[in-house]
N, C-alpha and C positions, 0 to 999 in steps of 0.2 A: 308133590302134587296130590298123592292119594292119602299122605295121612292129613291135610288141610281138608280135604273131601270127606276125608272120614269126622273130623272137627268139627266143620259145618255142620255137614248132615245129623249127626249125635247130638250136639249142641240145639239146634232148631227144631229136628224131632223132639226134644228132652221138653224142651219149653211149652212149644204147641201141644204135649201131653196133658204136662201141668195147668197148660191154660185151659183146655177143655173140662180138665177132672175140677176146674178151679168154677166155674162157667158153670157144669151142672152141678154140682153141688150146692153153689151159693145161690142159683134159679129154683131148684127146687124148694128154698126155704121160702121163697117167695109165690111159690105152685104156678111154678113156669120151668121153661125148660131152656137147655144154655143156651139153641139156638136163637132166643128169645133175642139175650142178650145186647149183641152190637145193633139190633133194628132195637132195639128201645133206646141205647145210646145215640146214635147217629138221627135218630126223629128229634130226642131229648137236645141237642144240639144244632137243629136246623129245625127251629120253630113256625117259617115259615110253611114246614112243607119239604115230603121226598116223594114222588112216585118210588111205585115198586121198581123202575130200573134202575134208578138212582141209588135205592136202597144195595139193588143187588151187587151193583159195581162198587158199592165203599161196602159192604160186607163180604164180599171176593165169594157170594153163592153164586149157584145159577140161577136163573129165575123161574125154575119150577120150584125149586128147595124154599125161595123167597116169598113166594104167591102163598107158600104152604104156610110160612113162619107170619106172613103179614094176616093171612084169613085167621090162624088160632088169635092172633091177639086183638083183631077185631071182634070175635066170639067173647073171648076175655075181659073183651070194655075197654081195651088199655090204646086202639089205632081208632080214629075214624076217617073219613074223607066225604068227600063233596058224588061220591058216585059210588056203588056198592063195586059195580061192576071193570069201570076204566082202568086199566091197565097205568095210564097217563096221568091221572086224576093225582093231585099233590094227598100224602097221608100224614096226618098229623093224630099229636097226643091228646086222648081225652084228659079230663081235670086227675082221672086215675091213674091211670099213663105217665101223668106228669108225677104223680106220689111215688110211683112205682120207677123211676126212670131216677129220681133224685137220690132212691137207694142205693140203681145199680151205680151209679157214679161215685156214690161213697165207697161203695162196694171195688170198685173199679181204683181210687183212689188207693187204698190198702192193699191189692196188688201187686197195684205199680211201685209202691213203697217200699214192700218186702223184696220185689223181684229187683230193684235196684239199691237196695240197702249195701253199703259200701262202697261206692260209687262216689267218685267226685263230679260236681258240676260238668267241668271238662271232659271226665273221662265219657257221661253221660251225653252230652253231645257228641262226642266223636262218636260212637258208638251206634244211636241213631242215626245222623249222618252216614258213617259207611253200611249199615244195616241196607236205610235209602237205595244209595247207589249202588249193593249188592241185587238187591229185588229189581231195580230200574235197567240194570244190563241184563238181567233175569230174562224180565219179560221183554226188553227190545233186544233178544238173541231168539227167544219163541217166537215174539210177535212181529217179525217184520214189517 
């Protein structure tokens, strides 16, 4: 049990490292910063529209960290919405936003490519899969 614990842990810390040094690195070439990143994908993907709680819940922040990361990129040109102020108000990409967002996805693409290189089909599914169901008993053992 504790060297599976030790696995895990090593293993998801190792990743979540690289993804963040991966994150501000590649944002910075764009003069933005990594926490930029998944609220430009996740808007870049729901064209209709995210409020910031929605934002904050598929980006796993809280939503002070969120308000912070959605107000720079409205300063930036890159978020607008229907109310400066609402909380509620759906945020969508400006025409920049959307230049900038088609990057981070290519960007995002090459990632994903490298970080699963060797991988078969299969094994890539399972993988996700039990990844899933790792995080879903996660959070319903936390969050009753």
């Amino acid at each position: 049990m504790i060297a599976r614990f030790e696995a895990f842990v090593t293993g998801i810390t190792t990743c979540y490292k690289y993804i963040q040094r991966i994150k501000s690195t590649e944002m910075v070439e764009l003069g933005l910063k990594g926490t930029h990143a998944m609220c430009l994908f996740f808007l870049h993907h729901n064209p209709e529209g995210l409020t910031s709680a929605q934002l904050s819940a598929l980006c796993a922040e809280d939503k002070a960290a969120t308000s912070r990361t959605v107000s720079e990129l409205r300063q930036s040109g890159l978020v607008t919405s229907s109310s400066e102020k609402n909380y509620r108000a759906p945020l969508t990409l400006t025409p920049r936003g959307e230049t900038v967002a088609n990057r981070v996805d290519e960007l995002i693409e090459l990632w994903v490519a490298a970080g699963g290189s060797g991988l078969t089909p299969e094994r890539r599914q399972e993988f996700y899969e039990t990844l899933s169901l790792i995080a879903s008993n996660l959070r319903n053992h936390m969050e009753p």
